[in-house]
Legacy VTK file of the C-alpha trace (Angstrom):
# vtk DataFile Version 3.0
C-alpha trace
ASCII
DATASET POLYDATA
POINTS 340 float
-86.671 78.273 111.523
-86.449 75.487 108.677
-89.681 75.271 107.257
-90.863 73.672 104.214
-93.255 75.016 102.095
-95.924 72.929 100.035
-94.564 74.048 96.936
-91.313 72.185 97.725
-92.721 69.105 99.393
-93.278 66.070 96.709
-91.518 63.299 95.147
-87.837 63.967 93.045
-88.752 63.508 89.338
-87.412 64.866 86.343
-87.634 65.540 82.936
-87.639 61.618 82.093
-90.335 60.751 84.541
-87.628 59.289 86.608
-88.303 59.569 90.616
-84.922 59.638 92.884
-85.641 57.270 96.156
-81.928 56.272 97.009
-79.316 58.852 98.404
-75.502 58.043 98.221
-73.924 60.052 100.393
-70.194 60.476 100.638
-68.622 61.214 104.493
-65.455 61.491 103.141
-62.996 61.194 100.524
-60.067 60.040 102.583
-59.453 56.097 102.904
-56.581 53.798 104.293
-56.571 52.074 101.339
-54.868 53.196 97.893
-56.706 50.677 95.331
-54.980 50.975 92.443
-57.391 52.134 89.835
-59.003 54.698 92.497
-56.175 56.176 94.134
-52.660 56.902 93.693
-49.871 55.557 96.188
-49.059 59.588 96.792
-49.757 62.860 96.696
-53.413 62.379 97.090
-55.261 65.903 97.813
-57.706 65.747 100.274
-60.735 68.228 101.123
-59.877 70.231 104.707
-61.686 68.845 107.158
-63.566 72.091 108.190
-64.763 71.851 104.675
-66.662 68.560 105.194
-70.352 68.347 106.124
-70.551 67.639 110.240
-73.150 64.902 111.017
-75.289 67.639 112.067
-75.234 68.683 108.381
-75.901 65.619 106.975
-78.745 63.944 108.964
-80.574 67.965 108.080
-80.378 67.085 104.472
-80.858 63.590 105.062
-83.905 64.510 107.266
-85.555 67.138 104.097
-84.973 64.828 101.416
-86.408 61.705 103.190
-89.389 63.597 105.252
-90.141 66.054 102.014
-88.597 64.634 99.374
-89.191 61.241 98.858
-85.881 59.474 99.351
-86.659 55.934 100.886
-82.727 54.811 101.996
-79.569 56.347 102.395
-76.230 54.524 101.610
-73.031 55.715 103.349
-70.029 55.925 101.810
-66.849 57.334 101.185
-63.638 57.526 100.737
-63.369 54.579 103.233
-66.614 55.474 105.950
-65.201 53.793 108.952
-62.148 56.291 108.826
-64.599 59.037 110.315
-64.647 59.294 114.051
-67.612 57.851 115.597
-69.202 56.996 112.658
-71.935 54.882 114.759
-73.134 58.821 116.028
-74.085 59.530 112.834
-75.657 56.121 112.033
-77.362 56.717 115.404
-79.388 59.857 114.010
-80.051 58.968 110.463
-81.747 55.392 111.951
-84.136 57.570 113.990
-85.425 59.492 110.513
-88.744 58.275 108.974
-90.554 58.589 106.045
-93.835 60.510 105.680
-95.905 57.401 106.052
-93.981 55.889 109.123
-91.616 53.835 107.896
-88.198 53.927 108.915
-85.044 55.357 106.954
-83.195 52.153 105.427
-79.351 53.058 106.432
-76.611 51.013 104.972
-73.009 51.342 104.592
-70.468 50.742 101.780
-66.975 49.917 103.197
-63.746 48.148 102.433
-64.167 45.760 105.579
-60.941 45.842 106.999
-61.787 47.550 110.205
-66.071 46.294 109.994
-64.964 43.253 112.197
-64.057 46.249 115.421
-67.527 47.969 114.445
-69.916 45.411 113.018
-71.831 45.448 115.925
-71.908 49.080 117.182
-73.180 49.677 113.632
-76.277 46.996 113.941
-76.947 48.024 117.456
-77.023 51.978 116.140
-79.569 51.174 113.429
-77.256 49.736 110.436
-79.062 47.035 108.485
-77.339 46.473 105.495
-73.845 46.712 104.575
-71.639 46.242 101.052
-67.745 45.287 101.781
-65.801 46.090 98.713
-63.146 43.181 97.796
-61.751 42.514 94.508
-59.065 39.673 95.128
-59.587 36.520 97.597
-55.538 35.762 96.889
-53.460 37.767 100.005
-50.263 38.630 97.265
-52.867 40.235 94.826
-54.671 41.730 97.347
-51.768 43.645 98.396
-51.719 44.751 94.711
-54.423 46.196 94.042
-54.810 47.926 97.544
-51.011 48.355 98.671
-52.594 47.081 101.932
-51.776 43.687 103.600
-55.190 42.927 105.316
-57.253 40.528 102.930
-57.723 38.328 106.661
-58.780 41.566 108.421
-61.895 42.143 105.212
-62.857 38.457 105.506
-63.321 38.960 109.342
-65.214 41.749 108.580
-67.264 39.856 106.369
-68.002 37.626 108.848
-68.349 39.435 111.807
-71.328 41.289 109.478
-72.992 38.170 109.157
-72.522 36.968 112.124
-73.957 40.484 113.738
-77.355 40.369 111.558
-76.645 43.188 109.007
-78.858 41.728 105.900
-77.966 41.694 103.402
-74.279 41.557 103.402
-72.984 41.620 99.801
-69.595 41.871 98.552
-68.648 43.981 95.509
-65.750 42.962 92.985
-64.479 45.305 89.966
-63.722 42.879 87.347
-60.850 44.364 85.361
-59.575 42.111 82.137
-56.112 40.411 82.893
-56.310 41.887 86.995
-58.774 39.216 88.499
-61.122 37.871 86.295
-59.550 34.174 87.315
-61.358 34.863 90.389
-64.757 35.057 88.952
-65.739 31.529 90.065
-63.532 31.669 93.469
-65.764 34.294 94.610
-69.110 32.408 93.582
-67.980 29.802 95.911
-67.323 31.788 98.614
-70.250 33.805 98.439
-72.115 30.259 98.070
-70.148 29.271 101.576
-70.035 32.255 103.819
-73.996 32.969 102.846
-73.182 36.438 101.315
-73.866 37.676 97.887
-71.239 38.748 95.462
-71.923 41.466 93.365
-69.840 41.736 89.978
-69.048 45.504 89.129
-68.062 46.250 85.384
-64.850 48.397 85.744
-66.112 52.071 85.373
-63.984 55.404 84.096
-63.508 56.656 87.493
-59.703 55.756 88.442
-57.725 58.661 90.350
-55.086 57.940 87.399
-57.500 58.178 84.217
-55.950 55.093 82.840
-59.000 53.592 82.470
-59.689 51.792 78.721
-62.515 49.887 77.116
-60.162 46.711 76.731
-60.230 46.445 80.686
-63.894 45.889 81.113
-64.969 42.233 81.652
-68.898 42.160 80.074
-71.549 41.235 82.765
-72.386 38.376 79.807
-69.077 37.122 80.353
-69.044 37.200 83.994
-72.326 35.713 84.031
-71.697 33.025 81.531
-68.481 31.560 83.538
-70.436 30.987 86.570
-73.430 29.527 84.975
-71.519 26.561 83.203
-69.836 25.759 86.780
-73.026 26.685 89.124
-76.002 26.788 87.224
-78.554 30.411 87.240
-81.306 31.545 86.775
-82.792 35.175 86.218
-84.290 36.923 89.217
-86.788 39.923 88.222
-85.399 43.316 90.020
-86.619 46.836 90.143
-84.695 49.554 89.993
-81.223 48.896 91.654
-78.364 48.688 89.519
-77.706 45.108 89.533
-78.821 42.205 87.353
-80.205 39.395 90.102
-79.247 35.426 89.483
-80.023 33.293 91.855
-78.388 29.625 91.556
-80.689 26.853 90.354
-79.332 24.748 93.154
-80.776 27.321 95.785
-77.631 28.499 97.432
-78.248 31.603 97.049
-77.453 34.767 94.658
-75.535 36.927 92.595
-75.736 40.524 91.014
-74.264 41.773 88.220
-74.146 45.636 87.299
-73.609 46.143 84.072
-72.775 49.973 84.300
-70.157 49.831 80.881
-72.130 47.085 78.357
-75.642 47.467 79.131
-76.190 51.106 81.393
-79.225 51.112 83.585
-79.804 55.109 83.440
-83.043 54.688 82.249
-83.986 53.253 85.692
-81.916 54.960 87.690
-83.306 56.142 91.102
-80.114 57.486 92.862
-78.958 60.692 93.596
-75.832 61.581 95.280
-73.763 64.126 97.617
-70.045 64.147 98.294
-68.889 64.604 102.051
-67.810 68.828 100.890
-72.180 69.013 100.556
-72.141 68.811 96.396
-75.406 67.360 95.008
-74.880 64.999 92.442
-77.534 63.454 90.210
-75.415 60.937 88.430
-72.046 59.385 89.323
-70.944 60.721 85.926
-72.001 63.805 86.536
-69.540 66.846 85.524
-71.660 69.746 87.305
-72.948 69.349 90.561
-75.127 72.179 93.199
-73.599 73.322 96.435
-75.456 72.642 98.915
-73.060 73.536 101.778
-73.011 77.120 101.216
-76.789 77.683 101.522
-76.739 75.213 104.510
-73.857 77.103 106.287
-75.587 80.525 104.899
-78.911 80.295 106.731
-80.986 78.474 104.205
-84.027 77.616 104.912
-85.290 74.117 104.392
-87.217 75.337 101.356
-84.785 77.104 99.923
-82.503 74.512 99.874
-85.589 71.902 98.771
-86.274 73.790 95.706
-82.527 74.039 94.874
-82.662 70.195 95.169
-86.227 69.965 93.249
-84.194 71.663 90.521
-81.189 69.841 90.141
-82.903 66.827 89.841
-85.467 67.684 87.265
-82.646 68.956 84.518
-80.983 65.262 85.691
-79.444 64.214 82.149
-80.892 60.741 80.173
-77.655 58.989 81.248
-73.626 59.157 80.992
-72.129 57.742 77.462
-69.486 56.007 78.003
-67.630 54.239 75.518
-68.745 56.959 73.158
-66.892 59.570 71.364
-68.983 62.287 73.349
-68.433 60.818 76.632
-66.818 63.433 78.906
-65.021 61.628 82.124
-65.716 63.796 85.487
-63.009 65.592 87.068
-63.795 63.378 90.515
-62.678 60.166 91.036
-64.663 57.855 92.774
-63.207 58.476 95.674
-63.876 62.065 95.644
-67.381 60.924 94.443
-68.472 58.235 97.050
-68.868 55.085 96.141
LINES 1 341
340 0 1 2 3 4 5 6 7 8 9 10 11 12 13 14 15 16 17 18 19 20 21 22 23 24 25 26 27 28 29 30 31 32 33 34 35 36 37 38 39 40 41 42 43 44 45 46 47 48 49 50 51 52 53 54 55 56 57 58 59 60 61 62 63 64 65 66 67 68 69 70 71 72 73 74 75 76 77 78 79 80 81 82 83 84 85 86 87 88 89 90 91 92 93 94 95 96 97 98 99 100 101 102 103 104 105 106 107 108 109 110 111 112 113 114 115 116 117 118 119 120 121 122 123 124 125 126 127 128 129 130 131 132 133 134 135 136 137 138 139 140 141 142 143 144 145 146 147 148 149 150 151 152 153 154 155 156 157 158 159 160 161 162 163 164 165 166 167 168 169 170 171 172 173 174 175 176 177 178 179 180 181 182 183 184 185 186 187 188 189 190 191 192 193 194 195 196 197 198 199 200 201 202 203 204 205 206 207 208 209 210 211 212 213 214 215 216 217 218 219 220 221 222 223 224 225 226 227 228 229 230 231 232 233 234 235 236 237 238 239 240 241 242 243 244 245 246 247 248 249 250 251 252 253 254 255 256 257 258 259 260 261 262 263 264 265 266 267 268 269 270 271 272 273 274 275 276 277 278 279 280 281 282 283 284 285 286 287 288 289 290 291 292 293 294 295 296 297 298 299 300 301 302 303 304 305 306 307 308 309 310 311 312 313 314 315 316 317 318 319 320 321 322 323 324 325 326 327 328 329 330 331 332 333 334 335 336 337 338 339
């Protein structure tokens, strides 16, 4: 049996008074892309597949933390999501999960689009609503470059085929790395002004496969921010505790975010916890320890075992990664291995 006692039951806080609502979870860390500053061309080592969590796995832990533990959505990610057979299965079951008070679990995907045109609308009809297509080049020759893929038409068909299914928001995230693509910054307003999506501008974070990663490369959400407002004019939208700054344009065609993760860190907000697709509990993306949780799953645990295990991982959550700091210690994962 997998009961849960009342001692585990209740809302994730910890010591900062901060209370964990989203869960990233990772499917796995494989992808048929090899993005530049997340993967290398080669060699790349990837978890068994016994080792990963089976959807039957998942949609338990997704089921304690949102019926006991106070997670309102669940973002899936990987790797590259759509990779995993029959990904629409597991959509399938974690759509069905509610919260305490009756509302439904809010699923969305994070994917790199090139195969969302092919499963855009299994996913809606499954119980998707939302999905984010990551896309850092509009330009086919550079988009080669940073992937090592040729199939920039095959994202924007995705794209479209999302909007064109009813997944709501559909928002498109670009890394803006310093002398990659940050000549694109204003292509990709327009075309999120165009196709009715919004583009979400990611400061370039210390999580490439190749640890490469410097300072000098990160374009400040300021800048980013400043480039589009002299061309399209903006104005700040309040927002809660997701990640990204909100602009909306003046002229009402639409919005942007911006996530400042590098300049201005939103830790002190931060509502997200994590798991990778081997069952590893992460409460920060920077994290450098994390908490099995497939071994007590896969040893008999019971539900408040592994609640309490959870309970505690998340109250000794840290006050918030340090990068560009001498004391900042890069994790072992990339974000790959993370989930996105």
């Amino acid at each position: 049996m997998n009961e849960v006692s009342t001692t585990a039951q209740g809302p994730l806080v910890d010591t900062f008074g901060r209370v964990a609502r989203d869960l990233r979870i990772s499917i796995t860390d494989r992808c048929n892309f090899r993005c530049v500053y997340c993967m290398p061309e080669e060699g790349m080592q990837f978890a068994p597949r016994q080792e990963l969590l089976t959807f039957e796995e998942i949609t338990r832990v997704a089921r304690l933390f949102v019926e006991e533990l106070g997670i309102e959505s669940v973002r899936l990610t990987g790797g590259e999501p759509t990779v995993r057979r029959d990904l629409h299965r597991l959509v399938q079951m974690l759509s069905a999960l509610s919260t305490p008070d009756g509302r439904p679990l809010e699923v969305s995907l994070t994917t790199n689009g090139s195969s969302l045109a092919r499963h855009a609308e299994l996913l809606r009809h499954s119980g998707l609503r939302r999905v984010n297509v990551s896309l850092d080049s509009l330009r086919p020759d550079r988009f080669l470059e940073i992937t090592r893929r040729d199939v920039l038409q095959d994202v924007l068909d995705g794209i479209d085929a999302a909007v064109a299914t009813g997944l709501d928001p559909v928002k498109v995230n670009v890394v803006v790395v310093r002398d990659k693509n940050e000549d694109e910054i204003l292509d990709f307003a327009a075309y999120g002004r165009e196709r009715g999506v919004q583009i979400r501008f990611i400061e370039y974070m210390p999580l490439d496969a190749s640890g490469t990663w410097t300072l000098a490369q990160v374009v400040p959400a300021e800048e980013i921010v400043a480039a589009i407002d002299a061309v399209f004019p903006l104005e700040a939208v309040a927002h809660g505790a997701e990640p990204a700054s909100r602009w909306r344009y003046l002229d009402g065609q639409g919005e942007i975010g911006v996530i400042p993760s590098v300049t201005k860190p939103f830790c002190g907000d931060c509502d997200r916890v994590r798991m990778t697709a081997e069952g590893k509990f992460l409460t920060c993306l920077f994290a450098t320890e994390d908490l099995d949780l497939r071994g007590p799953l896969r040893g008999g645990a019971t539900d408040s075992e592994l609640a309490e295990l959870i309970k505690d991982a998340v109250y000794m959550k840290w006050s918030g990664h340090r990068i560009g700091r001498v004391d900042f210690v890069r994790p072992s994962r990339s974000m790959s291995q993370i989930g996105g």
